[in-house]
N, C-alpha and C positions, 0 to 999 in steps of 0.2 A: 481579570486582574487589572491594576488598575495603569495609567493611561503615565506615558513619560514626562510629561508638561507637569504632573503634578511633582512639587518639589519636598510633599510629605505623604508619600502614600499611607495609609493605615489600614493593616487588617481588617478584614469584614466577615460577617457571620452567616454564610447562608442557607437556608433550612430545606431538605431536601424536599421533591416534589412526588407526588404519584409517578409520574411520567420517569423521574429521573431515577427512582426505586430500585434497588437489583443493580442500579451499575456498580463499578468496582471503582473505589476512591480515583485511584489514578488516573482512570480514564475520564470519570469528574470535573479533573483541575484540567486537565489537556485541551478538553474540548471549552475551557475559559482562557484560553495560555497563547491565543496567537502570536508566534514570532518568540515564544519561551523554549527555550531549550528542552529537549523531555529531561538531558539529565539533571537540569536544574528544578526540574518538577522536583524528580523522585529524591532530591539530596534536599530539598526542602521537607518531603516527607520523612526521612530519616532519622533527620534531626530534631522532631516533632512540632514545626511551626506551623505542620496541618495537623490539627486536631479533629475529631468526632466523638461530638458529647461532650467537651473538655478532656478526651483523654488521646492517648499516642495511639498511630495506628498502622498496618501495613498494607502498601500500595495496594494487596488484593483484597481489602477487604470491601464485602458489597454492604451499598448504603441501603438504609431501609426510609422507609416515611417518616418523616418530620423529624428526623437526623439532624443537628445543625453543623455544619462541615466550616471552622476556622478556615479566611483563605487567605495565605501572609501577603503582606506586599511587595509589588515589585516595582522595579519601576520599568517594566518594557510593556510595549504599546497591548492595550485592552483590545479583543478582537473586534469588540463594536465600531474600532477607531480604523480599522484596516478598508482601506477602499482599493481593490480591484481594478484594472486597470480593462475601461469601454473596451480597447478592439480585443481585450482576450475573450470579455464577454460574449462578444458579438461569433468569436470563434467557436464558442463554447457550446452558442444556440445551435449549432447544426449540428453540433455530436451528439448529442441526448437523441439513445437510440429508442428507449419505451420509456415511458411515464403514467403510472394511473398516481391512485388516491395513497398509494403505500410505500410505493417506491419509485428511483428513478436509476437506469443503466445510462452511464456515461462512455463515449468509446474517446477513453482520456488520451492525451496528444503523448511522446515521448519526450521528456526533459522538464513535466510539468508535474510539479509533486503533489502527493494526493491533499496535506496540510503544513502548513507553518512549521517553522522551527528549524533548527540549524541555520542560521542566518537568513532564511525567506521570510517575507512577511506574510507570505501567502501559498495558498496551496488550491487544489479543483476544489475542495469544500467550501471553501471560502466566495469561491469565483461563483460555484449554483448557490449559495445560499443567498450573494449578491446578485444574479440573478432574478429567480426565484421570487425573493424578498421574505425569504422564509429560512429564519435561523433555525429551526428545529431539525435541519437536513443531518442527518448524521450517517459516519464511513460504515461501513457494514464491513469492511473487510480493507486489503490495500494494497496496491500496487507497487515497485518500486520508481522512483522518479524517472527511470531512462525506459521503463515499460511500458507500453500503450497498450490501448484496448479496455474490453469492458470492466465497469468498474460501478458496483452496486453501492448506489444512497440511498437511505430510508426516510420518509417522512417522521421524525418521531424517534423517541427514544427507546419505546414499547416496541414499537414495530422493528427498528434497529437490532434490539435483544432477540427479538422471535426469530428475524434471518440470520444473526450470526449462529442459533442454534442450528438451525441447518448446516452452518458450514462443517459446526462442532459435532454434528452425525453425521456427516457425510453422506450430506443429502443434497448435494449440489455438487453439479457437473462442471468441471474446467478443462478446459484446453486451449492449448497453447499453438501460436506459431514460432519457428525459432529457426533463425537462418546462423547452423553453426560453423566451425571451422574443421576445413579439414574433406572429405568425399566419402561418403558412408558405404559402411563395403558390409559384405558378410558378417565379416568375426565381429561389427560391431553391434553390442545388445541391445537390444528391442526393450528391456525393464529392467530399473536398476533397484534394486534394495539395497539403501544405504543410509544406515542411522545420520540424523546432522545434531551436533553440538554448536548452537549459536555463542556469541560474545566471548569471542577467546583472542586474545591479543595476538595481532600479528604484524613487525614491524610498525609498532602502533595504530595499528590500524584494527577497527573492531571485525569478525567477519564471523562467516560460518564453515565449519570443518567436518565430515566423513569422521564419523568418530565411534567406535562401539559403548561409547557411554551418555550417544546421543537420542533422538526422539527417532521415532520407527518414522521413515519417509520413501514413498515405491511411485514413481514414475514410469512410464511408459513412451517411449521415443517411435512414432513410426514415418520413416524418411518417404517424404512427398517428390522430390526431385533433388540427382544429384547436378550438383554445377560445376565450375572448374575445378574450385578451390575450397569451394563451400557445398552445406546440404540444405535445403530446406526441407524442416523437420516439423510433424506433426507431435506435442504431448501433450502429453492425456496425466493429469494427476488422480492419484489418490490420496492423497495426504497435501496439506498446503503448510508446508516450514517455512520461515523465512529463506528467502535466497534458493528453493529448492532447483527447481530447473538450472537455472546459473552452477552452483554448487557439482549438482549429478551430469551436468554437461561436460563440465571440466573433468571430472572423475571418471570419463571413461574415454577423456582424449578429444573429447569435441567442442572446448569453448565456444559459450556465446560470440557472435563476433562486435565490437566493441565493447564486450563486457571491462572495464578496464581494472575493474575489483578481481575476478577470478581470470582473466582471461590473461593471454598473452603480451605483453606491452609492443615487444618488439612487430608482429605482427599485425596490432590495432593499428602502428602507424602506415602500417602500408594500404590496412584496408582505408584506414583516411585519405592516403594519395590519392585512392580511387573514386573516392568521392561518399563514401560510407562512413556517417559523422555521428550516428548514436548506436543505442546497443540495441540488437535488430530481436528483443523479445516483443510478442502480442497475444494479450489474451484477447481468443478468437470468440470465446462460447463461456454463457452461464446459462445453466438448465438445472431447474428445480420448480417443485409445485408450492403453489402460495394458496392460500384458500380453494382447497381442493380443486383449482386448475394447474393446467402446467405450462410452465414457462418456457422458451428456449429463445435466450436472446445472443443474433450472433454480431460482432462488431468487427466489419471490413478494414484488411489494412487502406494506407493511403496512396498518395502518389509517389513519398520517397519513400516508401517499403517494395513499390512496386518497381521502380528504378533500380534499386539496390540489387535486388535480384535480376536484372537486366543486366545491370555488371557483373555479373558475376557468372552470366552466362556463359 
């Protein structure tokens, strides 16, 4: 999209590629939208100022070869414009846990979001692609901004589609660390089966809800050590929902601890007094085969994950 200095942007027309084939319009204009709002994407698309082929279309629909995709104007900054800031760079080079020719595992920091939008200009995609020097980096999947740990890019668009399909079989392995609230005892359950209903207003605020007219979502909680006040807990998914772990934590009484979306208020502030200042989720593990080898890559928490659990000893 195009760049805020211009003071008449005008639509432009551009014709889908091999590489880009099979993606779904919406995800299209996203990955051109740095520092765009997504919901300003899809209310553009709506209202049909994105076209395909000259006609209306909806977010899910996948684009085929030599498609020409309308992209309206805006006037917030074009992602080519977005510069990254050296020392996150420089932080960045030592988390890139595997790298070949297909993909890369990032063990992403906590409070650094995977891309643009919502008033960031930037996101980890941005910061390897800056890196790297290679814009074809695409999210294969995504973290939330206060979750750390590993976090799969793909070289490619192609290659991008072939691992989210894995995620889409559930043919990759997650698991979680999660330091909850609360001291984990017997009566508490080991696997939760609990459908979630995303995007449901709640004191204006968008979230996700335990719903029976939600998506099938089954987690598996196994407590690794209890601590005073807290447990650190090992999960294991089976299903990847938005907010899942967060969501099924609260639901059975053991908020994340700084979750400040589903968790407790009153009690985030005391774990703050003690010196506990983000939400203590990490994904620990991804395991899946890629060209008939197999992968298992695990991503170590850091030194204020390490602390954290120290206080809480």
């Amino acid at each position: 999209m195009h760049d805020s200095n211009n003071a008449s942007p005008k639509a432009r027309t551009v014709e889908v590629t091999a590489d880009e084939a099979g993606q779904r319009v919406d995800n299209f204009l996203l990955s051109r939208a740095a520092g765009v709002p997504r919901s300003h994407v899809y209310r553009q698309i709506r209202t049909g100022q994105v076209r395909v082929n000259g006609g209306r279309i909806k977010p899910t629909r996948k684009l085929v070869l030599g498609d020409l995709v309308r992209i309206p104007p805006t006037k917030i900054k074009d992602a080519k414009s977005v510069r990254v800031p050296d020392a996150l760079i420089r932080s960045l080079e030592k988390r890139v846990l595997h790298e070949n020719d297909d993909f890369l595992v990032l063990n992403k920091p906590a409070g650094l979001a995977v891309h643009a939008g919502s008033g960031l200009d930037f996101g980890a995609i941005d910061a390897l692609r800056q890196q790297f020097d290679d814009k074809s980096l695409e999210l294969v999947h995504r973290l939330d901004r206060g979750t750390s740990g590993a976090l799969l890019i793909a070289r490619g668009r192609g290659k991008c589609r072939a691992l989210q399909a894995l995620f889409r079989e559930h043919k990759v392995s997650k698991e979680y660390l999660a330091l909850l609230d609360g001291v984990w005892d017997a009566n508490s359950p080991k696997s939760v089966n609990a459908p979630l209903l995303k995007n449901k207003a709640h004191a204006g605020e968008r979230r996700v809800l335990v719903s029976p007219d939600g998506q099938q979502a089954l987690s598996h909680f196994y407590c690794q050590e209890k601590l005073t006040n807290t447990s650190l807990v090992r999960v294991v998914l089976e299903t990847g929902r938005t907010h899942q772990i967060r969501v099924h934590a609260n639901y059975i009484g053991h908020a994340v601890v700084g979750d400040t979306r589903y968790g407790d208020n009153a009690k985030n502030v005391e774990y703050k007094r003690l010196g506990l200042r983000r939400m203590y989720l990490h994904s620990t593990l991804l395991a899946f085969d890629w060209r008939e080898q197999p992968f298992k890559i695990e991503a170590p928490t850091d030194e204020d994950w390490d602390k954290a659990c120290s206080i809480c000893r």
